[in-house]
N, C-alpha and C positions, 0 to 999 in steps of 0.2 A: 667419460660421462658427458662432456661438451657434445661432443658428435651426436650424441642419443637426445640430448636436449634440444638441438640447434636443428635435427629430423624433428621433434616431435613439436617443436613450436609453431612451425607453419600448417603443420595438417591440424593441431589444435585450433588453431585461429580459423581457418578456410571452413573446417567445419561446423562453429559456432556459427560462421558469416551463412554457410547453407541452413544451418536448422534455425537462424532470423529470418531468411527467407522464404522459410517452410511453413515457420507462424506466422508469419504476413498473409502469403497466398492463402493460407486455410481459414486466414480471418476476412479474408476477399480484402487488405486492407496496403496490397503491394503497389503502390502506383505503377505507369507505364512511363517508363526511364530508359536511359543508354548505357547504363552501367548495369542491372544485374536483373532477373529471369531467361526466359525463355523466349527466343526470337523467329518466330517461323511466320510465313504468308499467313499463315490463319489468326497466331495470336497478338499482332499488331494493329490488324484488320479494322481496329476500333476498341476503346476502352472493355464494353463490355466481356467482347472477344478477350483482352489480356485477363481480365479480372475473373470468368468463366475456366478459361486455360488452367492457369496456373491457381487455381484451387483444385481444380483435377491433379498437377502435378505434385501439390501440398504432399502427398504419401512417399512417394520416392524421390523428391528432395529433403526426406527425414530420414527416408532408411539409409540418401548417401552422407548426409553429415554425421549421422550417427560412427558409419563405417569410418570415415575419416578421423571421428576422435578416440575410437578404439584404436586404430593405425598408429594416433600418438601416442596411445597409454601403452601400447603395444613395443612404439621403438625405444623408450624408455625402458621399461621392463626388459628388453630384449636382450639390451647391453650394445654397445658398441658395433660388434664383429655384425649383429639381426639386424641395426635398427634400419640401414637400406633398403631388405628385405620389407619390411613394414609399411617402410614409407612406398614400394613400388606396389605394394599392394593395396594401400590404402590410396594408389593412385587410379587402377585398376578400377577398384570399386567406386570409385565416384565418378569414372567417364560413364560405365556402366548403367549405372543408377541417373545420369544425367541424360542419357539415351533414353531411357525407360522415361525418364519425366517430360522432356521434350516430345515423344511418339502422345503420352496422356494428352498433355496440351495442347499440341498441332489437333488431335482427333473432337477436343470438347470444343475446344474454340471455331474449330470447323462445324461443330455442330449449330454454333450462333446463328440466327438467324439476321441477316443486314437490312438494316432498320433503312429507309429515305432518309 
């Protein structure tokens, strides 16, 4: 049972840490930092531009944290022999879903207009 715990701890935690993130950006209330969103030429570009982004992204940074904490309730449940399984899957799922939220973002935050 250690093993299935000691899997399912970290995608529990990483996941929680994506869907604060996800109510952040959808409450437009994410500041512009070096440790955690979306980093592309467009959504740096200027406050407005991160804050635009990554409310676009708010949707598929919840559908991958979501993924993530079923991965943990998953390798738990799973038992020992799955919970690997789980966890590469719940790895899968959140590159995934992190692709899809960076393309949102790069495209809204490009769509900002740059102010003088």
């Amino acid at each position: 049972m250690i093993i299935a715990i000691s899997t399912a701890l970290p995608l529990l935690v990483a996941g929680l840490l994506v869907l604060w993130t996800a109510y952040r950006a959808s409450r437009r209330t994410l500041p512009m930092n070096f440790w955690i969103g979306v980093r592309t030429s467009a959504t740096v570009r200027s406050e407005e531009a991160w804050t635009v982004g990554h409310a676009a992204a708010a949707t598929a940074f919840s559908v991958g944290g979501i993924g993530l904490i079923v991965a943990a309730a998953a390798a738990v449940f799973a038992g020992e022999e799955f919970a690997i399984y789980a966890a590469m899957a719940g790895c899968a799922w959140i590159v995934v879903w992190m692709i899809v939220a960076s393309a949102a973002a790069g495209k809204a935050a490009g769509q900002v207009s740059q102010k003088p």
